[in-house]
C-alpha positions, -999 to 999 in steps of 0.1 A, spaced: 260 -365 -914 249 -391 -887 280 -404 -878 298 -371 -876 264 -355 -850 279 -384 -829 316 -380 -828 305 -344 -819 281 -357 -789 308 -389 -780 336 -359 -778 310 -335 -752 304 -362 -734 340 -372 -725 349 -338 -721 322 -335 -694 341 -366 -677 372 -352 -678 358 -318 -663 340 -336 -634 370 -358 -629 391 -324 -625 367 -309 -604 368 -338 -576 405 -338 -575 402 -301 -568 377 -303 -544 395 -335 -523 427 -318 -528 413 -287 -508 395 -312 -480 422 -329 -474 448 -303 -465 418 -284 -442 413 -321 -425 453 -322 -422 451 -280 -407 421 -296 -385 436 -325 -369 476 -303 -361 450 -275 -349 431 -301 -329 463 -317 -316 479 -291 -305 467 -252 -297 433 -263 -300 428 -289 -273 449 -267 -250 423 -233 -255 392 -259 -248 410 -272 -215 418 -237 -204 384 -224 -210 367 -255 -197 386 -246 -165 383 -211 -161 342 -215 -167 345 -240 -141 358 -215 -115 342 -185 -123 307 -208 -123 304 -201 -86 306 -163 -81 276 -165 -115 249 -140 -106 220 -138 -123 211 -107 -141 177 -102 -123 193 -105 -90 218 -81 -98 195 -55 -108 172 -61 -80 204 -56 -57 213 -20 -78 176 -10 -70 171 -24 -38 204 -1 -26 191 26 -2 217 51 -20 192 48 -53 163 53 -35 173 84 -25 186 94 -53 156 86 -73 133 109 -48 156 135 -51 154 135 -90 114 134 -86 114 161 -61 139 184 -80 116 173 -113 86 190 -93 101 224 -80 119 227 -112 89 245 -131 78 266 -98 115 284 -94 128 316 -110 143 295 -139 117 297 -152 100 332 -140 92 359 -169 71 389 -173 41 378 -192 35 407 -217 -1 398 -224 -27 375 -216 -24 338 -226 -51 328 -254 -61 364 -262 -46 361 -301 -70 329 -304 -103 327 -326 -124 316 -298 -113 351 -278 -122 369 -311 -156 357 -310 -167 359 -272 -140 386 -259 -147 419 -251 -135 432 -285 -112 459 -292 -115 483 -266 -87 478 -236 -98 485 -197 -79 506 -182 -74 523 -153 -101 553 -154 -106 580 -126 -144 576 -108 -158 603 -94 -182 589 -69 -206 615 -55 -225 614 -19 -256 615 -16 -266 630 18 -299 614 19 -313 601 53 -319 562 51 -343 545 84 -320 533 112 -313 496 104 -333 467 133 -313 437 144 -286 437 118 -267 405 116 -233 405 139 -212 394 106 -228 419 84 -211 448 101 -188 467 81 -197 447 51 -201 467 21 -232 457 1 -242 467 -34 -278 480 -39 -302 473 -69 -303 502 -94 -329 531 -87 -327 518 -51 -306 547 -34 -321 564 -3 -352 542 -5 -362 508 18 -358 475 7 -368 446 24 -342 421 24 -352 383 7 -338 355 15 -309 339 -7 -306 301 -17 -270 293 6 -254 272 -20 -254 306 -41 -239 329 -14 -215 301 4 -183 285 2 -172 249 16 -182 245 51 -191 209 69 -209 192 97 -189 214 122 -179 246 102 -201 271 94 -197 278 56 -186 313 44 -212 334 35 -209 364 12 -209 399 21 -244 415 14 -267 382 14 -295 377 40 -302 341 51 -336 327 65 -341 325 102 -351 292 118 -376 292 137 -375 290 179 -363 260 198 -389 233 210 -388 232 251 -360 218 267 -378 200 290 -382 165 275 -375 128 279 -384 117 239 -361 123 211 -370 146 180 -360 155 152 -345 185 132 -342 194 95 -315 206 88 -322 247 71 -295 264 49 -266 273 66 -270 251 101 -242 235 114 -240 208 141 -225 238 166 -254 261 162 -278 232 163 -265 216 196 -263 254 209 -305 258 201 -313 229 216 -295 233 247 -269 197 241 -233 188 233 -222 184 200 -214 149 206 -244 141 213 -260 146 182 -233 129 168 -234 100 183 -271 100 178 -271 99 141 -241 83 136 -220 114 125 -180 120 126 -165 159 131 -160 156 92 -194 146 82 -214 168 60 -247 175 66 -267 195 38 -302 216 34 -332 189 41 -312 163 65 -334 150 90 -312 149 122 -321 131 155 -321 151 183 -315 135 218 -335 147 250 -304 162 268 -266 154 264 -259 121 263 -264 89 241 -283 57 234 -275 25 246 -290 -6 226 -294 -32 255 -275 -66 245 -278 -99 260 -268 -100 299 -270 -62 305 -280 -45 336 -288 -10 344 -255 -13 366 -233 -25 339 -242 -1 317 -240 28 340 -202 15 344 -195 14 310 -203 51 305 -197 64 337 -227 77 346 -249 68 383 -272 43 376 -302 60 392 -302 86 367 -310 59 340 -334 45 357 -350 79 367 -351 98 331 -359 61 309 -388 58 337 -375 26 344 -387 1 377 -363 -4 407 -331 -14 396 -340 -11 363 -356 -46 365 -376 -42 335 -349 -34 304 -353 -61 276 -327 -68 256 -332 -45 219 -342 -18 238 -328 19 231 -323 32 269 -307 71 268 -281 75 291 -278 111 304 -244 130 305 -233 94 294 -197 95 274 -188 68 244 -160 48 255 -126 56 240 -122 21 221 -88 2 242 -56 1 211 -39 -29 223 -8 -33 203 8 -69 196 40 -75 213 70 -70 193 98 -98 188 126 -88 209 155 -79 183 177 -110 173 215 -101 191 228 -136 207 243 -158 184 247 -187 204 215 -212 192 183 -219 208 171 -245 230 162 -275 207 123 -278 193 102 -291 221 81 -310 194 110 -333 184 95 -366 199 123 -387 200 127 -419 172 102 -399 150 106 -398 114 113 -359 101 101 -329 126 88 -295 109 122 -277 103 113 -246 119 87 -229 147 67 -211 124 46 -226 99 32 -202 74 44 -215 37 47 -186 9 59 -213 -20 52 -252 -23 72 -278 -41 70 -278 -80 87 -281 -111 104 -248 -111 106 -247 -73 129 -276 -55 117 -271 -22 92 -254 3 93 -216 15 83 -209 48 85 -173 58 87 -163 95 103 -134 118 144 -130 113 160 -148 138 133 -173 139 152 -212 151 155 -232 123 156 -265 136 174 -303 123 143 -324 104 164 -351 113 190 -369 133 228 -363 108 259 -350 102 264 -312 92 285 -312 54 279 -278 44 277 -248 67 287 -215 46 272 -177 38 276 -167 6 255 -160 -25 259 -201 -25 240 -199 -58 210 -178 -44 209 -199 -13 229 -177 9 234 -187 40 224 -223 44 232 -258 57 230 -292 43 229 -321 67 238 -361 54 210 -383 72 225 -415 54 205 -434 32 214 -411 4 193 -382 18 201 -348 28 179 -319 43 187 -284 32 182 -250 48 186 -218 30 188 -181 32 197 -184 69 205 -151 87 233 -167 112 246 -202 112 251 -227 144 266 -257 133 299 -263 114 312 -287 91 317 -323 99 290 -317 138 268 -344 141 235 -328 151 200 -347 172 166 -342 156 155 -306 166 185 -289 174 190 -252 165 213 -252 128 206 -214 122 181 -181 122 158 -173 96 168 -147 76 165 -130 41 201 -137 27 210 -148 -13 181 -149 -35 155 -139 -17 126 -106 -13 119 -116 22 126 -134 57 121 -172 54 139 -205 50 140 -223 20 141 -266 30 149 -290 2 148 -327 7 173 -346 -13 176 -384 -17 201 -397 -40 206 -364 -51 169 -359 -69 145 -333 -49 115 -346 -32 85 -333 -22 91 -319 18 58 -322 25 57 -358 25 84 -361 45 71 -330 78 41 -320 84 
């Protein structure tokens, strides 16, 4: 029984052998016509559709844009601007034109449970006939009505017809609507106002000062006391749309005019000039000595019929617009045997050297000189994209160094010019990859970027 459990095992086991054997002949078999497909493949079609691709990658490389840029440039397009404020402007007036007009049938929210519970219930206003009967019944002749109450119609208290009623006054912020430091609020029909009392004398040289009641405006103030509105302006530091409300305290001046805080190396003269006014009247209403000898500076001196100066706008000159193309006088600081000059006459930088930045960005005017570093020989001089560097010029220094300007707006120099420290290459300008004017300087040596800063200063 033994030796026929291992006749059985012995015959498994070679029959495994046999099946692996078979198995490796299939599987070689199958690699090695593949390797012999590979290599005719390789030999042939294939190494001519990697040349031809390799080529045509090469020569497409340079007219690459990258996919940000080229949406910036869709957006950046005037024609989509305007487009896109048309579409928001149509998107506005859509909802307000007759496309969308209709007779409203009933009134929105009435079929909800809140206007169940609060409404008016069931019963529906309509139009009803009033009879209104007159009563011929003699009233007192009115006294001093108010001027803006004429023609008003008023409603009376119940039980109140044909008898007098004295008139109480009315809180303003209940009978009013808007109104500011110069305009006089409107009031209701009907309400009755409190009356301020009567102006102080006009006849002083101090200041005083004014609460403001409900209903006073800077007008009717200025018109009580007998002054400009300006000057109580200027007096509490007010503006024609400042708002004054019911309890302000307001500073009222002696007369027209204004205060003058006396500074440092003021005279009575000077001051007069600067307002306009004759200097005797200062000294006269401040009951100053002769000449007004006796001012000390951090004093308050009123200046009567005196006018705040109109503060002088003086606008910065602006660039004359960049039309000659032929280039500017070289950089007057461009000593002469110096190492490397600053490449350009302005010298506000937007981007430094890093990592992910191979140069130095510094932004000026369009049409701003940019100017040689160095002493060399121009080797490129071309617009383009370029590879986002637009229009820009590489000079050969020797050595293995080169200086390079980008995103120039016009170009000087051509190919193969030898160019002196300082001379005019291009303008500044905002051309290949770029959001705004300014050159872009690299310094190569040996073709790895350096630092420019170590190099100009």
């Amino acid at each position: 029984m033994k030796h026929f459990f291992n006749k059985t095992l012995l015959f498994l086991l070679r029959l495994a052998v046999y099946g692996k054997r078979a198995v490796a002949w299939v599987f070689f078999s199958f690699l090695g016509m593949f390797s012999r497909l590979h290599d005719l493949y390789a030999n042939t079609l294939g190494f001519r559709l990697y040349k031809l691709g390799f080529l045509v990658g090469k020569k497409l490389e340079k007219y690459k844009i990258p996919l940000d840029s080229r949406v910036v440039e869709i957006f950046a397009k005037r024609g989509t601007l305007q487009l896109s404020l048309l579409i928001v402007i149509l998107v506005i007036l859509l909802p307000h034109s007759k496309l969308y007009s209709q007779d409203i049938g009933s009134l929105p929210g009435r079929n909800t449970l809140l206007y169940a519970l609060v409404g008016p219930g069931e019963q529906d206003f309509g139009t009803e006939e009033i009879t209104v009967e007159v009563a011929n019944l003699e009233r007192p002749k009115a006294t001093d009505a108010p001027a803006w109450k004429s023609g008003a119609v008023s409603v009376d208290a119940p039980n109140t017809v044909g008898k007098v009623v004295s008139p109480t006054a009315q809180d303003i912020a209940a009978v009013s609507v808007g109104g500011s430091a110069l305009t006089k609020p409107t009031i209701l029909p009907g309400s009755v106002l409190p009356v301020a009392d009567e102006p102080a004398s006009q006849n002083r040289t101090d200041a005083i000062t004014h609460e403001v009641l409900p209903g006073d405006v800077i007008g009717a103030i200025a018109e009580r006391y007998g002054i400009s509105v300006n000057s109580i302006l200027w007096a509490n530091g007010l503006s024609a749309r400042s708002y004054i409300r019911p309890g302000d305290v307001l500073k009222i001046p002696p007369s027209s005019g204004l205060y003058h805080t006396v500074a440092s190396g003021d005279t009575v003269s000077k001051i007069a000039s600067i307002y306009g006014v004759n200097a005797d009247e200062i000294v006269e209403f401040n009951r100053l000595q002769k000449n007004g000898a006796d001012i000390v500076v951090g004093e308050d001196l009123f200046i009567p019929d005196g006018v705040k100066p109109t503060p002088r706008i003086v606008s910065a000159p602006r660039p004359a617009p960049f039309v000659s193309i032929s280039a500017p006088p070289p950089s007057v600081s461009a000593p002469a045997g110096s190492g490397y000059v600053w490449p350009t006459s302005v010298r506000r930088i937007t981007q430094y050297f890093g990592w992910r930045h191979t140069g130095v960005d510094i932004a000026g005017p369009v049409g701003t000189p940019l100017y040689a570093a160095r002493a060399g020989t121009v080797i490129k001089s071309q617009c383009g994209w370029n590879g986002g560097y637009g229009c820009y010029v590489i000079l050969d220094h020797g050595g293995g160094v080169q200086t390079l300007y980008g995103h120039a707006s016009q170009l000087y120099v051509s190919v193969g010019q030898q160019v002196g420290q300082g001379q005019a290459l291009a303008a500044m300008g905002s051309t290949g990859r770029s959001t705004g004017p300014h050159v872009h300087f690299e310094v190569r040596v040996n073709g790895a970027h350096q630092n420019p800063l170590q190099y100009v200063r």
